[in-house]
N, C-alpha and C positions, 0 to 999 in steps of 0.2 A: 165492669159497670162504673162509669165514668157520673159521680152526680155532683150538680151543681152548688147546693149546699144547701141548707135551710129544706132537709128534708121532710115532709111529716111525721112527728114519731110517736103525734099522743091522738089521733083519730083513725080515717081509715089506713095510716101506714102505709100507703101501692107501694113505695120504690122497697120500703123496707119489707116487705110483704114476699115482693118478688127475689130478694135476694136468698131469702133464706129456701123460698120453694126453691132455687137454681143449686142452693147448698145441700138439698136433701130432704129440706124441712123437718118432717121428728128425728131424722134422723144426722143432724146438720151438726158436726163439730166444729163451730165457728172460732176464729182467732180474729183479738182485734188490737190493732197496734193503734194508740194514742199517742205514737211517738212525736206526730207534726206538734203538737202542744205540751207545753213545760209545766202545767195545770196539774196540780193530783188530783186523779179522778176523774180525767178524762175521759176515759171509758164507759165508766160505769152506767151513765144512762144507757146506751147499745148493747151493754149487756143484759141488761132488765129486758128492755125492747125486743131483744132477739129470743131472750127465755119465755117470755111474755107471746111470743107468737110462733112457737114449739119448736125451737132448736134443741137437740141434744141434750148442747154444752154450747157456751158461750165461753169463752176465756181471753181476759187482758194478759198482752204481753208487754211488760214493763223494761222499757230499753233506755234507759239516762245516761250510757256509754258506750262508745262503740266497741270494747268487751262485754256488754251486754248483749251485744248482738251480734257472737261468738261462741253465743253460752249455747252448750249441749241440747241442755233442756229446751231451750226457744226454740232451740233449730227442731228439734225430733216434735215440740208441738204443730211448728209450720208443716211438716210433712206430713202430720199424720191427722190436717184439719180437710174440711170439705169444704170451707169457704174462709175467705181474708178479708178481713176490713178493716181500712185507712181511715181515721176520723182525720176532721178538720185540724186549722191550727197555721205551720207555715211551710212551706211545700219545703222549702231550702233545708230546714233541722230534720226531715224524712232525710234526705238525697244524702248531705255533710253525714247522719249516722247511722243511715242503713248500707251505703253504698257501699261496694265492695266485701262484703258482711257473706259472713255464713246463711242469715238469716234472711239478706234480697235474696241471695242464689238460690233458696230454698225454698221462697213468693217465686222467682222467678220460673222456678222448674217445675212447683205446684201450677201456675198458670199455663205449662204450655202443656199439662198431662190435662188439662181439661175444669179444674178448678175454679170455680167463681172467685175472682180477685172485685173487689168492690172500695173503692174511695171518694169522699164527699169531700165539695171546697179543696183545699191542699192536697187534700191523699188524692182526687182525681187529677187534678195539673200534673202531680209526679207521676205518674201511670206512665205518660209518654217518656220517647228515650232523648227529647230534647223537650225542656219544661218554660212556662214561664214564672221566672223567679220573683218578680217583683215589676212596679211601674207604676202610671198613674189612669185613672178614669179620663175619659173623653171621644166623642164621634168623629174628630179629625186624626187620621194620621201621624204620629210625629215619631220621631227614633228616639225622641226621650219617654214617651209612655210605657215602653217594653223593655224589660230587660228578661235573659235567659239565660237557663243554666242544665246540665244534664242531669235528668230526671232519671226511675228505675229501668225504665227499659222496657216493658212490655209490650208495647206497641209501640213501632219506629215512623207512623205514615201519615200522626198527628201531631196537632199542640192542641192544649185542649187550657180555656180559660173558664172561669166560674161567675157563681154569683151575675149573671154575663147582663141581662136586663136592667137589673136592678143597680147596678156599680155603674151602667155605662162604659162599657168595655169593646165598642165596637173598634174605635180607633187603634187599641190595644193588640184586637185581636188581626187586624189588618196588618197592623205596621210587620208582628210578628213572621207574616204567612211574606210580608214582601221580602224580608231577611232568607226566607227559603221559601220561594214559590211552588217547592218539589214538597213540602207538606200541605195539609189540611188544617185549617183551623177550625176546631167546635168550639161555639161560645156556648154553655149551655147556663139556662137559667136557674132560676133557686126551684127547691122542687120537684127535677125533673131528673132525669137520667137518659144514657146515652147508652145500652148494653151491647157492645162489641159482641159479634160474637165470630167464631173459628171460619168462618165461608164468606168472613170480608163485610158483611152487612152489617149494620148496627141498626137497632131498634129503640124508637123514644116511649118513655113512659114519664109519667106526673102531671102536671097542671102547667107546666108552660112548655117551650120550643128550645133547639138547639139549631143555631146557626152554624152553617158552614159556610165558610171561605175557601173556593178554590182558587188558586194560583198559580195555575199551572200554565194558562195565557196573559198571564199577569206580566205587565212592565211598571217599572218604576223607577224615582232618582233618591231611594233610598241611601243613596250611598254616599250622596256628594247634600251637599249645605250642612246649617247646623242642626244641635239635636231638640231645639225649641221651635222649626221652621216646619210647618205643614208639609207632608211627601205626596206628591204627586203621584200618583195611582192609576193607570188604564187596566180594562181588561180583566177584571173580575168576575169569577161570578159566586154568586150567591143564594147561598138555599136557606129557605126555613123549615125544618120537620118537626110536625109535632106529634102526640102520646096518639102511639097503632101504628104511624109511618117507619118507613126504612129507606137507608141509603146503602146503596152501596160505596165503599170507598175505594175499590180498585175502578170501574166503570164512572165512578163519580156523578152518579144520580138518586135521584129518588127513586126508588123501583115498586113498592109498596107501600099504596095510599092508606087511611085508616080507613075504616071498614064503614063510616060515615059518608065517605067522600066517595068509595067505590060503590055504595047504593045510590047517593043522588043522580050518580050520572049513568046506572043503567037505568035512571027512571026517566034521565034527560032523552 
């Protein structure tokens, strides 16, 4: 569950709502790594929030070295949780001190047993196995707006940017997708969320959309001028899915409408 950031956490909750149903709900032994922020206390609101709406257990895993996250104890909690959650913060202090770790390897392997892995802002950009690490805001193209760096690993077939509306991140997320035409870009908004799931589709839920960028008929002169110089772009395309729709990202379409959209037009 890939969210944009600025989730709802003090009204009706949906992203947070859904996460915890996917963890188990009463039964939900959540972990939540606050590791993207150097903030103490990071955590602790999404612990309320997840206790607050019948998790188990909620428990912050406190990692401020990367022998922290080597420690026994973290590792045997990631294993033994039913759902993971990335708070915000900065995607790069994830990647620099989880990576290579006892404790990815053990996100990593809980993810591919079927675990709900869940990050917002920062914790969702490092989800992918190629992330973006930093840049700047703007709707033109440029190879200075982007920069990247490898992220966890869990999914190899996106990039996935944040805040995406709201920052103006289109250019950002473009420049990205032309650096590798062979990935997907999701820009998702604040919000909303993007949940992957195992059969290649993903599903939007919250109050606003998640853009993709395919690049797969994409050309471009990314490679050649400077890095303050507008990059020429053919051959895009570009999807908006919003809360009920699905994409698939192997077929690379939309495949299901929201349940709005597939009444008006059996009415058409």
């Amino acid at each position: 569950m890939a969210i944009g950031g600025a989730e709802d956490k003090f009204r009706d909750r949906v992203i947070l709502s859904r996460f915890v149903e996917m963890a188990g709900g009463p039964s939900a032994r959540i972990v939540i790594l606050p590791t993207a922020s150097s903030l103490p206390g990071a955590g602790q609101l999404y612990e309320t929030v997840f206790t607050e709406l019948g998790a188990e257990s909620a428990t912050i895993l406190t990692i401020d070295t990367r022998d922290d996250a080597d420690d026994d104890g973290l590792v045997e909690l990631v294993q033994d949780s039913t759902g993971i959650f990335l708070t915000g913060g900065n995607q790069v202090r994830i990647a620099a001190m989880l990576g290579g770790t006892r404790v990815a390897s053990a996100l990593n392997a809980r993810s591919l047993q079927g675990v709900p892995v869940a990050g917002t802002s920062a914790g969702a950009s490092v989800l992918s196995a190629i992330m973006v690490a930093g840049g700047r805001a703007g709707a033109t193209p440029k190879r200075q707006l982007a920069r990247m760096a490898p992220g966890l690993g869990l999914i190899d077939s996106v990039i996935i940017d944040q805040h995406f509306r709201e920052r103006n991140r289109v250019g950002r997320l473009v420049t990205m997708v032309s650096y590798n035409p062979g990935l997907l870009g999701l820009g998702i908004d604040e919000d909303t969320a993007a949940i992957i799931m195992p059969d290649g589709l993903f599903e939007v839920v919250g109050r606003g959309s998640v853009l993709v960028v395919d690049g797969s008929q994409m050309t471009s002169d990314v490679f050649s001028g400077l890095d303050r110089q507008p990059v020429t772009v053919g051959n895009v395309t570009i999807h908006y899915v919003a809360a009920g729709s699905c994409f698939d990202l192997e077929q690379r379409k939309v495949t299901i409408w929201r349940k709005e959209s597939r009444t008006r037009r059996a009415a058409q």
